[in-house]
C-alpha positions as CSV (number, residue, x, y, z in Angstrom):
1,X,42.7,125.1,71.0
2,X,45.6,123.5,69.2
3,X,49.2,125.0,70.5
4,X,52.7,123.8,69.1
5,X,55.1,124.3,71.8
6,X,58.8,124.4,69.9
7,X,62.4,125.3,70.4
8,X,66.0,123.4,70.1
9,X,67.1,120.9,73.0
10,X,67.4,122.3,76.5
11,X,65.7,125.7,76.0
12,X,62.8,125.2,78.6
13,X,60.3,123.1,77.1
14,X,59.6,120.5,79.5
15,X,59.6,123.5,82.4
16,X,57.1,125.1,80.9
17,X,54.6,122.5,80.0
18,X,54.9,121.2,83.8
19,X,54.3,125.0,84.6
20,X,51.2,125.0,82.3
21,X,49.4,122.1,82.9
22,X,49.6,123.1,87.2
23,X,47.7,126.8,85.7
24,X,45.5,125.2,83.2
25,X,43.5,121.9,84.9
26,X,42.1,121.6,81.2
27,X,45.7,121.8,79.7
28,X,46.5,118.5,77.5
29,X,49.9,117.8,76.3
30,X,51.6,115.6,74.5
31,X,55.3,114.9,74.8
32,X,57.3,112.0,73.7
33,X,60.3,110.5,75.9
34,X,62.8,108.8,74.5
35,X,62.1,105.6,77.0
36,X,58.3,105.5,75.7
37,X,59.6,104.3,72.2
38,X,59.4,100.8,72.3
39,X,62.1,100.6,69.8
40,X,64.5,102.3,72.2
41,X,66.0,99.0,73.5
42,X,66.6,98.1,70.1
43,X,68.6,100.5,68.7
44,X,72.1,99.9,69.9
45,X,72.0,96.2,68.6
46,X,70.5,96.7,65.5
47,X,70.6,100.2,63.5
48,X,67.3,98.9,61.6
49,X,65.5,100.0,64.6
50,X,66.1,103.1,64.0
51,X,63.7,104.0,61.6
52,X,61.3,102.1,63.4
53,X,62.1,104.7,66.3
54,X,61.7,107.6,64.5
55,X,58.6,106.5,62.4
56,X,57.1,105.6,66.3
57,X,58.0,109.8,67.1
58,X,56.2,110.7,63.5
59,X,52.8,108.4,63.9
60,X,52.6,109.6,67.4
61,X,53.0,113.1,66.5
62,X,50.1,112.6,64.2
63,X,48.0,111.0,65.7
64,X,48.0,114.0,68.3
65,X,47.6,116.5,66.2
66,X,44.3,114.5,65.3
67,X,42.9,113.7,68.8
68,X,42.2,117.2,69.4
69,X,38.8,118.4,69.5
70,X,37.6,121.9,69.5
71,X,35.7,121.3,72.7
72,X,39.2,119.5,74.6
73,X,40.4,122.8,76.0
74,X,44.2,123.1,75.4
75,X,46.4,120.9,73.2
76,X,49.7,121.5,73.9
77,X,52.0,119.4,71.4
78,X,56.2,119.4,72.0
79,X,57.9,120.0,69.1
80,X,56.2,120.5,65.5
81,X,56.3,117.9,62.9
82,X,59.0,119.6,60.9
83,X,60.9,119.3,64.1
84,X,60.1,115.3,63.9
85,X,61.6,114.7,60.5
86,X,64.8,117.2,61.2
87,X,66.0,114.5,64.2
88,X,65.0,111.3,62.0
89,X,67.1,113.2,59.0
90,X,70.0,113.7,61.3
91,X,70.3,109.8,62.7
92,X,68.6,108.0,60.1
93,X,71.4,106.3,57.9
94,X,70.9,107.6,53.4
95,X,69.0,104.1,52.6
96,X,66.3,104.7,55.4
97,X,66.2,108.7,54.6
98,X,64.3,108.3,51.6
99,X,61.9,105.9,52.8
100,X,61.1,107.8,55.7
101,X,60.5,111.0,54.0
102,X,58.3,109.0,51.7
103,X,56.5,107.7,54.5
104,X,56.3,111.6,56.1
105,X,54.8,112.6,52.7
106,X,51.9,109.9,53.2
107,X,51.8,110.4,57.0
108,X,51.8,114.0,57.6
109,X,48.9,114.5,54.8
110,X,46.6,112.8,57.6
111,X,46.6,115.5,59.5
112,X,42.7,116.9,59.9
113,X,43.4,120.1,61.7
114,X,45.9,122.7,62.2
115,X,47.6,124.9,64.9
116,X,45.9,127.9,66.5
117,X,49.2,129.1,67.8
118,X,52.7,128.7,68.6
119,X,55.0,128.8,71.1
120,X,58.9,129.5,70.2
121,X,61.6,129.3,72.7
122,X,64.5,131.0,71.5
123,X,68.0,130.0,72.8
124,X,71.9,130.8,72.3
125,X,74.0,127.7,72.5
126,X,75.6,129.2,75.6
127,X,72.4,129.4,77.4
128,X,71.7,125.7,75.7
129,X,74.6,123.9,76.8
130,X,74.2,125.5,80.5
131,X,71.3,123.9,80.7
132,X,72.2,120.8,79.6
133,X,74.6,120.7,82.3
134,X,72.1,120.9,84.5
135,X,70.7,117.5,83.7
136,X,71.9,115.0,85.7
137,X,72.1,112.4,82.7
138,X,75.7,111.5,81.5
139,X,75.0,111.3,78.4
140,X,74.8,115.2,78.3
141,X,78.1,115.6,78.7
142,X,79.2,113.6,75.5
143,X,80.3,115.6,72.7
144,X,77.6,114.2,70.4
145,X,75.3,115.8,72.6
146,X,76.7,118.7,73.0
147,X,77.1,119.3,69.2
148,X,73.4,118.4,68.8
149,X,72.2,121.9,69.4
150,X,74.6,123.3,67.3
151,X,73.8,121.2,64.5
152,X,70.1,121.9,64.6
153,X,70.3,125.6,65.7
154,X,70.6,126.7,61.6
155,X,67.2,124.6,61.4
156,X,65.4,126.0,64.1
157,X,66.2,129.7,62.8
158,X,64.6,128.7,59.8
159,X,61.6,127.1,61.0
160,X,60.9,130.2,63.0
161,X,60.9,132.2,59.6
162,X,58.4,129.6,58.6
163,X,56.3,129.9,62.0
164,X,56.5,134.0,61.6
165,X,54.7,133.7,58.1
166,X,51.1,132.2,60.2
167,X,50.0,134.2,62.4
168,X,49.4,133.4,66.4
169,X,53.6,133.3,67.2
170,X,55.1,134.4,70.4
171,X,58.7,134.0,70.8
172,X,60.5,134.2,73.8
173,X,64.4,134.8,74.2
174,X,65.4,132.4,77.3
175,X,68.9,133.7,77.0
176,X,67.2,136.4,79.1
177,X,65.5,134.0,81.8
178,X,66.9,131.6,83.6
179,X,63.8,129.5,84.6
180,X,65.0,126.6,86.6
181,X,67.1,128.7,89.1
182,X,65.1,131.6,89.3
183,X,61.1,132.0,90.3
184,X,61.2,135.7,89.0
185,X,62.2,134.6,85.6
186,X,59.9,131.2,85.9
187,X,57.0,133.3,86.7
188,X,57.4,136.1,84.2
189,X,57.8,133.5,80.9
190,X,54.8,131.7,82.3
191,X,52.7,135.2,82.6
192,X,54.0,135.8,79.2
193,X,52.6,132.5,77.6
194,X,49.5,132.3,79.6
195,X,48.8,135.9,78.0
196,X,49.3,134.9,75.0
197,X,47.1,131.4,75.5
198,X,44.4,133.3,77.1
199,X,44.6,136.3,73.9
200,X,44.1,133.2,71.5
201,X,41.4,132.3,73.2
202,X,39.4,135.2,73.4
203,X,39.8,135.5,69.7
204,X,38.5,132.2,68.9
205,X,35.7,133.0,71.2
206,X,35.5,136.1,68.8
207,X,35.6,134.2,65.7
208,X,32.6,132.1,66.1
């Protein structure tokens, strides 16, 4: 089973996946950090490298999507492909913008399979920026940073329309849960999503 696990920056993703992959042994994810790009040293001296950074995030997105296997158990991917060209569009410079969304055209028609389900975790900025100063980098606390969410929030609204047209979508409101502080709230999302896994499941099971 193929799951897209989505939502803007600081809403809970990373919690959860560490959550499911401790309740499911079978549970594969795939998330990329930003110090896995091995164009990330590059960037600050040469603005270039930034479409090579972003191109790394959109192969590697890919190529995910394709190295599941109906027989794998769970595939858990972070963050949807539309969510993958939305960050490149917001810090790629207007020469690289086009090539890259030419290249996404090419890339994104390799994909073999699609999603069984998605995730959505659903966010104010309030809640958003009080989790981002949670996170001990200092780089949270620039305001660059801090816009970020705001920026992309407009998107993500969107792409949740898009997500509510397939079917398989469970969104959560996190301004309701507090996930890292509290073990009531931590354990009540997680029951909520491994219900909704385990629901997908048994209709695939169905299906065949």
């Amino acid at each position: 089973m193929l799951l897209i696990l989505s939502g803007n920056i600081a809403t809970g993703k990373t919690t959860l996946m560490k959550q499911l992959v401790q309740n499911y042994p079978e549970f594969i994810i795939h998330t990329e950090k930003p110090e896995s790009n091995p164009y990330i040293g590059l960037i600050d001296a040469n603005d270039n490298a930034l479409l090579g950074f972003e191109l790394h995030y959109l192969v590697s997105c890919v190529q995910a999507y394709n190295s599941y296997k109906n027989d794998s158990g769970i595939t858990c991917i972070e963050r949807s492909l539309d969510e993958n060209a939305m960050f490149a569009r917001q810090t790629l410079k207007n020469y690289d913008k086009k090539l890259y969304d030419e290249l996404f055209g090419i890339i994104s028609n390799k994909i073999e399979c699609s999603p069984d389900g998605f995730i959505f975790l659903r966010a104010s900025i309030e809640t958003i920026h009080r989790n981002m100063s949670r996170r001990k980098s200092p780089q949270t606390d620039t305001k660059k940073i801090q816009d970020y969410p705001i920026v992309f929030q407009p998107f993500y609204e969107a792409l949740l329309v898009k997500f509510e047209k397939k079917r398989n979508v469970i969104v959560i409101d996190m301004d309701k849960y507090d996930i890292v502080k509290s073990a009531f709230d931590k354990k009540e999302v997680l029951n909520t999503v491994v219900n909704f896994i385990e629901s997908l499941m048994n209709g695939i099971k169905n299906d065949r």
